[in-house]
C-alpha positions as CSV (number, residue, x, y, z in Angstrom):
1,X,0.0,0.0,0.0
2,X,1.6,3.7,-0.8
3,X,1.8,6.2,1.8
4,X,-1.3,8.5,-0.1
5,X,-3.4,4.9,0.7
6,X,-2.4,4.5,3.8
7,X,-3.2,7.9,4.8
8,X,-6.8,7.7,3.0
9,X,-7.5,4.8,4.5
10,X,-6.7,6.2,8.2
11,X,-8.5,9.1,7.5
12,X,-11.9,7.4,7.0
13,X,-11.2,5.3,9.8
14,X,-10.7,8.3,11.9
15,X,-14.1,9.6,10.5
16,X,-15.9,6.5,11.1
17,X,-15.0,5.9,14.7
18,X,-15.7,9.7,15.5
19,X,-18.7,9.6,13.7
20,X,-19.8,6.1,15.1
21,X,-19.6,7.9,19.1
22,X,-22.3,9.9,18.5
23,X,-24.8,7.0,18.6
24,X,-26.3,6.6,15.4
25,X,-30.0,5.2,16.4
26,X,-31.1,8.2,18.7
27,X,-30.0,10.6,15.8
28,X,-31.8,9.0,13.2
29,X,-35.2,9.1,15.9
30,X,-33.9,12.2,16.7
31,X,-33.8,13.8,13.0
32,X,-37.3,11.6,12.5
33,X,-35.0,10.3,9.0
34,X,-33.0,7.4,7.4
35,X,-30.2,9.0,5.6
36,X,-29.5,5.7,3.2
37,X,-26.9,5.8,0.8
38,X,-27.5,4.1,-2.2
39,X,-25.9,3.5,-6.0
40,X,-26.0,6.5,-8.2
41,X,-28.5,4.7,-10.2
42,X,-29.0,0.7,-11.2
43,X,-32.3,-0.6,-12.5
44,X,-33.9,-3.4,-10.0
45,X,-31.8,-2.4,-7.4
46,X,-31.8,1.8,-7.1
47,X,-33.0,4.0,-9.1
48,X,-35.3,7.2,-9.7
49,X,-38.7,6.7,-11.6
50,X,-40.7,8.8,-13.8
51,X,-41.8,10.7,-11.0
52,X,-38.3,11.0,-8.9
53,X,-39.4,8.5,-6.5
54,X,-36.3,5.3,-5.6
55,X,-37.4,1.9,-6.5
56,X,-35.3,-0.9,-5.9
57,X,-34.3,-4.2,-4.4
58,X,-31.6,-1.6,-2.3
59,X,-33.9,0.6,-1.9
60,X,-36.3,-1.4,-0.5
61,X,-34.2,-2.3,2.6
62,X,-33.6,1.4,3.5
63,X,-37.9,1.6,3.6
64,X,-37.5,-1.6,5.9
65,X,-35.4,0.1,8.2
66,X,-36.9,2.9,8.2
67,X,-40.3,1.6,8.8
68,X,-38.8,-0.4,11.7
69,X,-37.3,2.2,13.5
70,X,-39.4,5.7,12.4
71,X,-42.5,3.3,11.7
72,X,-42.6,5.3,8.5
73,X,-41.2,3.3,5.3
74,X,-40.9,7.0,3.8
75,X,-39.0,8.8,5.7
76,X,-36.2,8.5,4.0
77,X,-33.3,10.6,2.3
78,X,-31.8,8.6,-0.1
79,X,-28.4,9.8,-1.0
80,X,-26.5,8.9,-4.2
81,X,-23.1,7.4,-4.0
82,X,-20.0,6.5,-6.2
83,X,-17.8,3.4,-5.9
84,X,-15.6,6.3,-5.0
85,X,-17.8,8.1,-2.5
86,X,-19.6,5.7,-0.9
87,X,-17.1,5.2,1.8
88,X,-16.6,8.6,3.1
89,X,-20.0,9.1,2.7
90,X,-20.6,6.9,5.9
91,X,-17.4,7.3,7.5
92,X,-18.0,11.2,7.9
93,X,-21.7,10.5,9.0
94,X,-23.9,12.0,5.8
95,X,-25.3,8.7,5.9
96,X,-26.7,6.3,8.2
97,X,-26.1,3.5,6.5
98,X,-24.7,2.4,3.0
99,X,-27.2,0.1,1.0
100,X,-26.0,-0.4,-2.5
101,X,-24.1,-2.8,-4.0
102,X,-20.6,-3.3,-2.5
103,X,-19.1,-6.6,-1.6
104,X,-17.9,-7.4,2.1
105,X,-14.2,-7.8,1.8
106,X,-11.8,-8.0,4.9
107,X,-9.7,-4.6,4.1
108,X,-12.8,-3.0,4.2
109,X,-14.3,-4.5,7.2
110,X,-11.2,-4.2,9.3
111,X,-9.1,-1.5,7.9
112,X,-11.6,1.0,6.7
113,X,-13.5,0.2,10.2
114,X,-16.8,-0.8,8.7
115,X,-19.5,-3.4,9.7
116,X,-21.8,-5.3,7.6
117,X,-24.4,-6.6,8.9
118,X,-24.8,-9.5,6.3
119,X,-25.7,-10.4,3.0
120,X,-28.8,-9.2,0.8
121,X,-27.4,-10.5,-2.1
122,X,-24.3,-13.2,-3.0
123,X,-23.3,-12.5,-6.5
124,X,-20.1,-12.5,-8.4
125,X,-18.5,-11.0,-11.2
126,X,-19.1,-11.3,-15.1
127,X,-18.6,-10.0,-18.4
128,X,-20.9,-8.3,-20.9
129,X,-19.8,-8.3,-24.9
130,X,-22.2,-7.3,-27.8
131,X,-23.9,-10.5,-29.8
132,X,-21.8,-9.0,-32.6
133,X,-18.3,-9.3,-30.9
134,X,-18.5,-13.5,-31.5
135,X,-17.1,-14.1,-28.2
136,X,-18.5,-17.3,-26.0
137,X,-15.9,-17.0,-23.2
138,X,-14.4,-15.1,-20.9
139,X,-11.1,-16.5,-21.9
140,X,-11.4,-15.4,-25.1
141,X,-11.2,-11.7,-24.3
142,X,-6.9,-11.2,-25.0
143,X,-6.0,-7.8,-26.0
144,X,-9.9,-7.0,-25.0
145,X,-10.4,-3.1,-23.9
146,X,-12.8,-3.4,-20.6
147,X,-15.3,-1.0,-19.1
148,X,-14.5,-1.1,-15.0
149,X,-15.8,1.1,-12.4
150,X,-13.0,3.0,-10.6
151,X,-12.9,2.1,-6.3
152,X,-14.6,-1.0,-7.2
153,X,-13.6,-4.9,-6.3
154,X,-14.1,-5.4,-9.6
155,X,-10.8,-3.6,-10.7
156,X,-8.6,-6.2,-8.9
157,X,-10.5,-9.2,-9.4
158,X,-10.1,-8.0,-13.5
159,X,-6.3,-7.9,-13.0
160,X,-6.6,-10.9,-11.3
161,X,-8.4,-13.1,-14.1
162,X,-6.3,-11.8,-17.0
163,X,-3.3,-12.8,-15.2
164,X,-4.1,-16.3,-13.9
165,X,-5.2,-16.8,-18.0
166,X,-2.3,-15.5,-19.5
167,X,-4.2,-12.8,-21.9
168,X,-4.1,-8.9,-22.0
169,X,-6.6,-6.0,-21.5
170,X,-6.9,-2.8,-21.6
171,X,-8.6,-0.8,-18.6
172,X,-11.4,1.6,-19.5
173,X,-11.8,3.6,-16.2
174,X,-15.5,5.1,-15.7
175,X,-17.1,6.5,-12.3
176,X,-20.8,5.3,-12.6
177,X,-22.7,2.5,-14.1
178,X,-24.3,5.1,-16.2
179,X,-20.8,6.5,-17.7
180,X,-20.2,2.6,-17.9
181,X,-23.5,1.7,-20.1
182,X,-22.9,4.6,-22.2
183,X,-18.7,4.1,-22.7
184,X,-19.8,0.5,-23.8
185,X,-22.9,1.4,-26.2
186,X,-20.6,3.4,-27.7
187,X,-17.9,1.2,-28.4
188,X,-15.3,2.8,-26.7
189,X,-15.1,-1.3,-25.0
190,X,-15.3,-4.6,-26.2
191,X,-16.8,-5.0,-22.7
192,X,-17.9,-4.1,-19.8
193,X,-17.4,-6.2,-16.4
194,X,-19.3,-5.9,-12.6
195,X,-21.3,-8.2,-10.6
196,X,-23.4,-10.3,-12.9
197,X,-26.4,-8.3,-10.8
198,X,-25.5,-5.2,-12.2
199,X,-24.6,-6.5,-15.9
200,X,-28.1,-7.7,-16.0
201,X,-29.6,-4.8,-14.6
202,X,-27.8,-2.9,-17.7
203,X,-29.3,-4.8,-20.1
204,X,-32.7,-4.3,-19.1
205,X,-32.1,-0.7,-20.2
206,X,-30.7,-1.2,-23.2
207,X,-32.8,-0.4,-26.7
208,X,-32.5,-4.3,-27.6
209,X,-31.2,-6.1,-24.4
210,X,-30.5,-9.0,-27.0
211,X,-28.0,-7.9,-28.6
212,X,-25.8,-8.3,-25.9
213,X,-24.8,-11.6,-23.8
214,X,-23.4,-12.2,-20.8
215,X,-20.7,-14.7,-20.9
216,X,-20.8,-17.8,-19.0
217,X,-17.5,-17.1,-16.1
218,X,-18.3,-15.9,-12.8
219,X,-14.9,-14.8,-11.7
220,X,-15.3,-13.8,-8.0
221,X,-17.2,-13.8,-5.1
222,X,-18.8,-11.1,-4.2
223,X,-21.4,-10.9,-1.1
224,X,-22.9,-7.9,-1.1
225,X,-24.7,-6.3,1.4
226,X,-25.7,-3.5,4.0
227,X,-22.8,-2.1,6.4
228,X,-22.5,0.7,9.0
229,X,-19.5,2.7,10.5
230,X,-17.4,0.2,13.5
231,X,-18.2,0.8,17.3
232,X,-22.0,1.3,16.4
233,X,-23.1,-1.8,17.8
234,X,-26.9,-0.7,18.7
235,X,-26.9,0.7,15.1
236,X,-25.6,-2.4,13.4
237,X,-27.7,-4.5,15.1
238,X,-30.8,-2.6,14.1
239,X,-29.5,-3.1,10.3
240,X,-28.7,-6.7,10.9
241,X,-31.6,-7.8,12.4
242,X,-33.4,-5.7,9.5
243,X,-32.1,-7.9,6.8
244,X,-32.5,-10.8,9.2
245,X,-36.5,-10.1,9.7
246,X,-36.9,-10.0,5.9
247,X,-35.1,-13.4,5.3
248,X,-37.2,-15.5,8.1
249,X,-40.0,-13.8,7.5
250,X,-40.0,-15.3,3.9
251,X,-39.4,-18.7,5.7
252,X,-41.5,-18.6,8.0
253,X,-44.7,-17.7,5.6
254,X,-44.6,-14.0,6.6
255,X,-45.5,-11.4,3.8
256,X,-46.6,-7.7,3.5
257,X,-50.2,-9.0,2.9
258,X,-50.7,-11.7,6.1
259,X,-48.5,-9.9,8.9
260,X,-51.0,-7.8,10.6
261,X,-53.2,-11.0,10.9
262,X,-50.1,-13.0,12.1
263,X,-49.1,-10.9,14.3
264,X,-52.4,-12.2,16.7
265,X,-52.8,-15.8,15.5
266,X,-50.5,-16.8,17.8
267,X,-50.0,-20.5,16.6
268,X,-46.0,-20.4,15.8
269,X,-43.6,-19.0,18.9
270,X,-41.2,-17.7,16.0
271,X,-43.7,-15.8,14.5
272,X,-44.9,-14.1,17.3
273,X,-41.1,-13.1,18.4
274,X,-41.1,-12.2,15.0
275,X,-44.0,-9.5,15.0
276,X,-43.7,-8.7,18.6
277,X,-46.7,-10.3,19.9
278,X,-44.9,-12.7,22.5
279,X,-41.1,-11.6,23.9
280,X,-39.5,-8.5,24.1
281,X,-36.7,-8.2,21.1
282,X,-38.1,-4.9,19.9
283,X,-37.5,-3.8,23.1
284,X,-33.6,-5.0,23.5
285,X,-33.0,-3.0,20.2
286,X,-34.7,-0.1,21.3
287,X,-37.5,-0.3,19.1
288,X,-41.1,-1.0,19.1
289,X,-42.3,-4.4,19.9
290,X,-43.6,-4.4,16.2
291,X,-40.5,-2.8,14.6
292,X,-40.4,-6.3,12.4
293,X,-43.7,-6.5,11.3
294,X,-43.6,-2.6,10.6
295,X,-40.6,-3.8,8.1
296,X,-42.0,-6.0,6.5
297,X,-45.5,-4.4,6.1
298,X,-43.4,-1.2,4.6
299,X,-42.3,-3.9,1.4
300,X,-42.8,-7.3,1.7
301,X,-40.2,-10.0,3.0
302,X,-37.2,-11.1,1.3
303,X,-38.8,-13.0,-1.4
304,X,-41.4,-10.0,-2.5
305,X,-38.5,-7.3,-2.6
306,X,-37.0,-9.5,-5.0
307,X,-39.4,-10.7,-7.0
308,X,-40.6,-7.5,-7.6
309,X,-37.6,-5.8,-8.1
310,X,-35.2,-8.3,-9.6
311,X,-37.3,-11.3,-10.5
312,X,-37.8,-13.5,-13.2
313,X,-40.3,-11.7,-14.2
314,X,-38.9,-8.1,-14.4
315,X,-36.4,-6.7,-17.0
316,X,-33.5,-7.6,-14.7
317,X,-34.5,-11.3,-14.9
318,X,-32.4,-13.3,-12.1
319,X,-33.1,-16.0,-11.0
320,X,-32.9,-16.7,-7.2
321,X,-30.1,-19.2,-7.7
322,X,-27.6,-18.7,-4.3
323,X,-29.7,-16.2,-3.1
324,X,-32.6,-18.7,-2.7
325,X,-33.6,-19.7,1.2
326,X,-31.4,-22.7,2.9
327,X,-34.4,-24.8,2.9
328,X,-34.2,-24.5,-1.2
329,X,-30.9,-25.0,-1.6
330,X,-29.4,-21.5,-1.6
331,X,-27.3,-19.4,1.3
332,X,-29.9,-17.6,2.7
333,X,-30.2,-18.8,6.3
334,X,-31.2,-16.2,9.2
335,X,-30.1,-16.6,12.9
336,X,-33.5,-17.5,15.2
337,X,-35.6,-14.7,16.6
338,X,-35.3,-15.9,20.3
């Protein structure tokens, strides 16, 4: 790491544990608002629509949390942020907490002193080449210029698979996904390369999404999910226990439509720990009894954020694959609500 690095990173570290004293829960109650940082813009996952409003599977979570802990699923500032930005951004405190895409890695859970407080969605990194370009493989990219997002995973993970296959590249540097969709649909790349989330989401925008394929390698492993500033435990358990209501509560039968009944049927202890009709959880996280149900009222659980969002049946098309519950053979698996 060069000196200019090492400072940078001490810097946000500095911000993120002064930032972190100040007790993150009682200002966000105190403000009566989630500041949520979120990608500068990604179909499916967040985005502006016609009328301004953010829509997304990202987006989504912030309405979660804020409907657990404000009991309002709107009151919400949703801030844009670079792969560049992003950090600082919640180390300096103009957010609460960072919910975009951006993959837990060790340097930046323990030396930029952030927490996440698990995984919303496991993906990994893949490569996007026009119909046109007659490429099947990944491999078959030598000499290739490539689209990458600056202060992204994705630049070392490029370097990475060129060099393990013996080929060439050459680095097309772009700030945004946006400046990335446009550098490639103009031809200034042969192609582009981010999670396989985010390629797909591209295409859904595109004029004719099928003239462009997304080759078969996944090339990394990228986890993504929600993470606060370090020595903000109450905070980052609110978030993790967020995420962690959506997930069971798909498990457990619990949507948007059937939780105010379930929250007085009373038939499964889980579910009423759950919903806070039985226990007091709400009350160790300094919340309502019915922060959870309030979350998932505000959206839906884990499986109706992304079906609606992300789904088969959207223009971003994934399929739940690893991000499918335990039960069904994928990784999502939340700790018990007791």
């Amino acid at each position: 790491m060069n000196k200019s690095v090492f400072l940078g990173a001490l810097t946000v570290a500095g911000l993120a544990a002064g930032a972190a004293a100040a007790g993150t829960l009682d200002d966000v109650k105190a403000r009566g608002k989630l500041n949520c940082g979120v990608t500068t813009g990604l179909i499916g996952f967040a985005a502006p629509d016609a009328n301004g409003e953010w829509q997304g599977f990202d987006v989504d979570l912030c309405r979660a949390i804020a409907a657990g802990v404000l009991n309002d699923p709107n009151a919400i500032e949703f801030v844009p942020t670079t792969g560049k930005t992003r950090f600082t951004a919640l180390a300096s405190g103009e957010i609460d907490v960072l919910a975009r895409n951006t993959t837990w890695t060790f340097s930046r859970d323990v030396d930029l002193k952030f927490e996440f407080a698990g995984v919303n969605y496991y993906d990994g990194q893949g490569f996007m080449v026009p119909k046109s370009l007659g490429v099947s493989s990944a491999k078959e990219l030598d000499g290739a210029t490539v689209c990458i997002q600056t202060g992204t995973t994705t630049e070392l993970n490029l370097a990475d698979f060129f060099r393990k296959n013996n080929i060439s590249y050459e680095p097309v540097p772009v700030e945004t996904n946006a400046e990335g969709q446009q550098q490639y649909l103009a031809g200034a790349c042969d192609t582009y390369t981010t999670d396989a989330s985010g390629l797909a989401a591209t295409r859904a925008a595109f004029e004719v999404p099928s003239d462009h394929i997304i080759l078969p390698e996944i090339v990394s492993k990228e986890p993504l999910g929600p993470l606060v500033r370090h020595g903000d435990n109450e905070w980052g358990d609110v978030i993790r226990w967020t995420l962690n209501a959506l997930i069971a509560a798909e498990e457990l039968g619990v949507t948007s439509a059937n939780a105010a009944d379930m929250s007085t049927a009373g038939s499964n202890p889980e579910v009423n720990r759950l919903l806070g009709s039985e226990g007091n959880l709400g009350e160790m996280l300094g919340l309502s009894a019915d922060w959870a149900k309030n979350a998932i009222m505000a959206r839906g659980n884990y499986a109706e954020i992304f079906e609606k969002n992300i789904g088969e049946n959207t223009p971003v098309g994934l399929a739940r694959g690893l991000n499918a519950q335990w039960t069904d053979g994928g990784l999502l698996y939340s700790p018990p609500f007791r």
